[in-house]
N, C-alpha and C positions, 0 to 999 in steps of 0.2 A: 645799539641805538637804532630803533627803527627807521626806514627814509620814510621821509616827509610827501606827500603829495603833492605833484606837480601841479601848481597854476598861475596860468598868463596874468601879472600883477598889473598888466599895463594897459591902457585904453588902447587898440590898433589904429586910432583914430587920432593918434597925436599929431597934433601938423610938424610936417615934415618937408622942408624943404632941398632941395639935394643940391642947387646950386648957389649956396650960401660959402662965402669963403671964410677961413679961419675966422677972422676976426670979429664978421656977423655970427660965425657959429657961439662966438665967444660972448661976445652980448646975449644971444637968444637966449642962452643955457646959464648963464652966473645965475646962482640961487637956487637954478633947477633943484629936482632929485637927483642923487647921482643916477636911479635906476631911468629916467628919462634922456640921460645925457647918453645912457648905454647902449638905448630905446635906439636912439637916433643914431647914435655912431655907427651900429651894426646894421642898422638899412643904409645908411651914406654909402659906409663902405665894403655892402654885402661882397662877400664870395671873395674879397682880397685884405682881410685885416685877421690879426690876429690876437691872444691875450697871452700878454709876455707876465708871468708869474714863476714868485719861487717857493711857492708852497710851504711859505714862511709862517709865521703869526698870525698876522691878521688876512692871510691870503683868500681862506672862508669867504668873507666877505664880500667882494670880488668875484669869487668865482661861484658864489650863489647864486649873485644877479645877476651873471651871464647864463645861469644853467635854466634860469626862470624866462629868458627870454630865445637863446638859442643854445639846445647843449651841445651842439654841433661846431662850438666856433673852435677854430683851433685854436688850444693851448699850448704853448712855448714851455717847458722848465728845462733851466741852462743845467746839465748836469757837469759840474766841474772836477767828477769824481774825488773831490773833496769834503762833499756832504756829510753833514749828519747822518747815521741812516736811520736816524728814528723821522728827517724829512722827505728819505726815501716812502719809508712805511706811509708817510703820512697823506702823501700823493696817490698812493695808491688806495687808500682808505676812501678820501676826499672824493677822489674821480668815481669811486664805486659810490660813493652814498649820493654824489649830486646827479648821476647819472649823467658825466662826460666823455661823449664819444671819441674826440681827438685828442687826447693829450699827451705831445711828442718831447723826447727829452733828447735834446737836443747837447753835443759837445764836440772839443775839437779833435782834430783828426790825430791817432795815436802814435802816427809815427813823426806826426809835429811835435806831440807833446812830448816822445822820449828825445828828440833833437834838442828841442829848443827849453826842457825843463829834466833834465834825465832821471836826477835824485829825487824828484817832488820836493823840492827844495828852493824852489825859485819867489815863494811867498817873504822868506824868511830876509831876503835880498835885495828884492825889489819887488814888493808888493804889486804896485801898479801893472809892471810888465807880467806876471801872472795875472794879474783879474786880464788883461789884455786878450792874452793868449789865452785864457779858460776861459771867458765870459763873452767879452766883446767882441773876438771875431770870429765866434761859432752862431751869437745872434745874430750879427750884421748878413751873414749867412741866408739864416733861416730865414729873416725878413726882406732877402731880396726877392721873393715871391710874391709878398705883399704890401700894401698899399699903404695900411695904415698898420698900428699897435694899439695893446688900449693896457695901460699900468695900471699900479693901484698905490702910486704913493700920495702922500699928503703932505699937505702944506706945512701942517705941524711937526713935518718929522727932521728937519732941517733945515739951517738958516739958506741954504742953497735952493729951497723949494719954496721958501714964500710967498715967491710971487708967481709960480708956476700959474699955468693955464688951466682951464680945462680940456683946450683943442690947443695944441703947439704943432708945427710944419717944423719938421728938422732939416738939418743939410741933405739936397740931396731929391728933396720934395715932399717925404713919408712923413705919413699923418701922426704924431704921436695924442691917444685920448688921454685924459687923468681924470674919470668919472666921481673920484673921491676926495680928490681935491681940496675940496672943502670943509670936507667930516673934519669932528674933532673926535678925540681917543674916547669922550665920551659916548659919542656916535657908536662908534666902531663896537665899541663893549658894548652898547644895548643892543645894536644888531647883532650881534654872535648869540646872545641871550636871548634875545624876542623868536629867534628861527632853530633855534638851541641844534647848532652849528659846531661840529667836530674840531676839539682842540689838537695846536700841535704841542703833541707830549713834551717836548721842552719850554715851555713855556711855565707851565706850574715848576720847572724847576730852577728858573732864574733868569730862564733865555727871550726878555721882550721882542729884539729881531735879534735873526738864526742867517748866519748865510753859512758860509765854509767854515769844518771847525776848525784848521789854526788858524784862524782867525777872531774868530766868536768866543767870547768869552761871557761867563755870567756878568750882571748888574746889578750893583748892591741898591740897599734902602736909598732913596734920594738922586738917584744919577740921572742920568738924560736913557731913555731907551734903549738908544743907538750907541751908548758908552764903550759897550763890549764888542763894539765893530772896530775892528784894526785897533785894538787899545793902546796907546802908547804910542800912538803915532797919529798928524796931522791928518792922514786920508781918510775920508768918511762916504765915499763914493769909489761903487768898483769901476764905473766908467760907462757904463753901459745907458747911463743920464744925460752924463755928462762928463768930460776930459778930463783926465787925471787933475790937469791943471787948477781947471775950475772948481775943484771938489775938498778940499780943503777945511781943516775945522779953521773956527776962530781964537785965536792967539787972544 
């Protein structure tokens, strides 16, 4: 697949205000583009945010319209060497065709990991306390450098997101953006198809989202997406959103 030509999609003349707090940013931008909400985020918060992705499904998406605006922004993928590794490959594909200069795989330290998980076995037990230990506090890590993040979940992808932002201040002060917020799954598939956008290989074969494989499983005709995440069990959030607590499907 040949790469695409680079061009600035965006007016440089968008107004821009830099001392607008959350909740103006919040007004300003509902309805926006997401590639406007992007626009702005990464001037807000040049030279200290980052894009927390896991080179999932619809991750393309995301990280097109960052590469159209800066392909220098650093990207985050949490390597919980648990991965797929066809979403190994696929990060490396991605980053070469969008032309991504930073993109850091970030995990925890391995002599945490042989203490506190020795078997690789600690999914099987307590879920939670693995995504903990593999996800959440090798991000919390990486983003103590920076200011803000910028996701790429949607509204539509759980009852937990609904009412998500598109600018959220998390504990602590750090900007979290959710540029996508808004898209619907129809969105999403015509942008992968209008930029004809590198699939990740598991998806034609069952996998809607892909995180770690004992965990992921396929998703038959009719199921919710997110089905094959932690199947058989209430968690549907590795934490890194949101508290084990808070994450929960609906009984």
């Amino acid at each position: 697949m040949a790469r695409r030509t680079r061009q600035m999609l965006l007016d440089p003349s968008i107004r821009f205000q830099p001392d607008l707090a959350v909740e103006a940013l919040n007004a300003r931008y509902e309805g926006a583009p997401p590639q406007d909400v992007l626009h702005a985020a990464l001037r807000f918060y040049a030279g200290g945010i980052a894009v927390v992705s896991s080179f999932g499904a619809e991750s393309a998406v995301l990280l097109h319209m960052v590469s159209e605006i800066n392909p220098h922004t650093p990207v985050l993928l949490i390597d919980t060497e648990m991965l797929f590794p066809q979403t190994i490959a696929y990060q490396e594909e991605l980053t070469a065709w969008l032309g991504l200069t930073d993109v850091r795989r970030i995990r925890q330290d391995r002599a945490e990991l042989k203490q506190r998980d020795p078997y690789g076995a600690l999914h099987l037990s307590n879920p939670d306390a693995c995504c903990t230990m593999r996800k959440v506090e090798p991000l919390e890590r990486a983003l103590q450098h920076f200011t803000a993040s910028i996701s790429g979940r949607k509204r539509f992808q759980a009852g937990t997101r609904v009412a998500m932002p598109l600018f959220e201040q998390e504990r602590g002060g750090r900007i979290k953006v959710n540029p996508l917020a808004e898209w619907s799954p129809k969105e999403i598939a015509a942008y992968m198809v209008a930029h004809d956008l590198p699939r990740h290989p598991l998806v034609a074969e069952g996998y809607p989202s892909i995180g770690c494989m004992p965990c992921t499983s396929k998703v038959g005709e009719g199921e919710d997406a997110r089905a094959g995440r932690w199947r058989g069990q209430d968690k549907i959030e590795c934490g890194i959103h949101f508290t084990p607590e808070g994450a929960r499907r609906a009984s």
